[in-house]
C-alpha positions in Angstrom: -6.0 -12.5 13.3 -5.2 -14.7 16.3 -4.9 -18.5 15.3 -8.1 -21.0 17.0 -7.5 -21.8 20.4 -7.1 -25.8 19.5 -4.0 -24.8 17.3 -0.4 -25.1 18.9 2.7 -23.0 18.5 4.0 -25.0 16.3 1.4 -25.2 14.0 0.9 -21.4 13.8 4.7 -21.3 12.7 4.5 -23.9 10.2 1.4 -20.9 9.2 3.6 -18.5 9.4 6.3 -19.7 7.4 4.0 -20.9 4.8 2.5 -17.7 4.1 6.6 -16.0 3.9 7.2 -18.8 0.8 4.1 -18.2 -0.9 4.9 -14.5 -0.2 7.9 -15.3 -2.3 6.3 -17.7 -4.9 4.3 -14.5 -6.0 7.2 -12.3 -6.9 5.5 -9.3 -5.2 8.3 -6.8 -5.7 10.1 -5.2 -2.4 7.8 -1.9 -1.5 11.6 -0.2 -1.0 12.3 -0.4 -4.6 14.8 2.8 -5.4 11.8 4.2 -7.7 8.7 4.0 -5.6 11.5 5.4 -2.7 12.3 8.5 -4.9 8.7 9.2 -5.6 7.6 9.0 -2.1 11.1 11.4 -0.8 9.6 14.0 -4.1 6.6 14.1 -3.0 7.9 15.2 0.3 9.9 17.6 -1.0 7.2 18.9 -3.1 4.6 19.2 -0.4 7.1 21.0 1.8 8.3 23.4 -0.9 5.0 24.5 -1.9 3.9 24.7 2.2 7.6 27.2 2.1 6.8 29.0 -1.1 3.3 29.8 0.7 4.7 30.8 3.6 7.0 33.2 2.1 4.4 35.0 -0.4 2.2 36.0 2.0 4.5 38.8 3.7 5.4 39.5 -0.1 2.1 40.3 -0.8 1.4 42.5 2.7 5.0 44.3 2.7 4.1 46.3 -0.8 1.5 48.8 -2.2 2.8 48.5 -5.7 0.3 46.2 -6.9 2.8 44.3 -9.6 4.9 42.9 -6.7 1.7 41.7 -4.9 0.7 39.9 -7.9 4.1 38.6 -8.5 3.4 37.3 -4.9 0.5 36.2 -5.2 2.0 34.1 -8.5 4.1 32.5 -6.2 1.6 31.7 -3.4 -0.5 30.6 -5.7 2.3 28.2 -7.4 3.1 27.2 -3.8 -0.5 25.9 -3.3 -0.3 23.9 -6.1 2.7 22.2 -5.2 1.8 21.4 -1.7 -1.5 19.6 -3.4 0.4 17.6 -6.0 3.5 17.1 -3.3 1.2 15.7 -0.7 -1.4 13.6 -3.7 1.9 11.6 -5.1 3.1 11.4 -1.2 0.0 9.4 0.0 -0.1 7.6 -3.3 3.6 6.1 -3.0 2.8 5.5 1.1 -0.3 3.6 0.6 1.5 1.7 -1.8 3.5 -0.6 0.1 0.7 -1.2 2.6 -2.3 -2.0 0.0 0.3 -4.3 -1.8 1.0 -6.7 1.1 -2.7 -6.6 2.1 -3.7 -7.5 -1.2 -1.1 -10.5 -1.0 -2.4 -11.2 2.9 -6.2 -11.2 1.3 -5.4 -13.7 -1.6 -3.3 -15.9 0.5 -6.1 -16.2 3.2 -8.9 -16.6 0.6 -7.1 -19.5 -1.0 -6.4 -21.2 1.9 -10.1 -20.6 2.3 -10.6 -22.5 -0.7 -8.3 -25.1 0.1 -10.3 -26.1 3.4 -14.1 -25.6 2.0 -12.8 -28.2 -0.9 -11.8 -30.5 1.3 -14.4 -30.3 3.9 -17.0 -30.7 1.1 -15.2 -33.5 -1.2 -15.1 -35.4 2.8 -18.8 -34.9 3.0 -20.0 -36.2 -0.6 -17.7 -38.9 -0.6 -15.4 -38.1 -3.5 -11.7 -37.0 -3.1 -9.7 -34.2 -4.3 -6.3 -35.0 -6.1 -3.0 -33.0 -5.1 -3.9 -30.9 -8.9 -7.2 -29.8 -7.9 -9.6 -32.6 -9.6 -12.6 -34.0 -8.1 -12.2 -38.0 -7.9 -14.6 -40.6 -6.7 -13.5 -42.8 -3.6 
């Protein structure tokens, strides 16, 4: 979002430091927290030890004609699947994380600023003013 053409570069870092304090005045918590950091690195892990466990039952169940070790491997395979799905589904879930929560906090801080310049653009038209806590007062 590029700032209108009549603003000055000055202006658009008075912007840009008001949205860092009201960043701060809504106690979002840092996306690097240790536990959102250790779900995201076991996910990871997971996703690329079931993609390894996989990779290493398929031979298993080739190399054989003794159909108990091919369904031991195919146990693991199978096991291996299933933790390369829930690996990778609590790897996206931590990694979209810290992206959605900042866009959520960009969002609300643009649509109150929103709200802040309808209010005063329509209490300028009707002839009324609008106090520094929000009410509606006649001029």
């Amino acid at each position: 979002m590029t700032p209108p053409p009549d603003t000055t570069a000055a202006q658009a870092s008075s912007r840009a430091d008001r949205f860092v304090r009201d960043l701060a005045a809504l106690k979002i918590p840092d996306p690097a927290a240790a536990r959102n950091v250790l779900w995201l690195r076991a996910g990871g892990i997971l996703l690329l030890a079931g993609l390894v466990l996989g990779a290493l039952a398929y031979p298993l169940t080739h190399a054989t004609d003794n159909p108990l070790a091919q369904r031991d491997a195919l146990a693991i395979g199978l096991t291996g699947v299933v933790c390369a799905v829930v690996g990778g589904v609590v790897y996206l879930r931590y990694s979209l994380t810290g992206f959605l929560r900042f866009w959520l906090a960009r969002q609300s801080h643009d649509l109150s600023v929103l709200g802040d310049r309808l209010t005063e653009e329509r209490a300028a038209g009707s002839g009324v003013a609008v106090s520094e806590n929000g009410q509606v007062v006649p001029r």
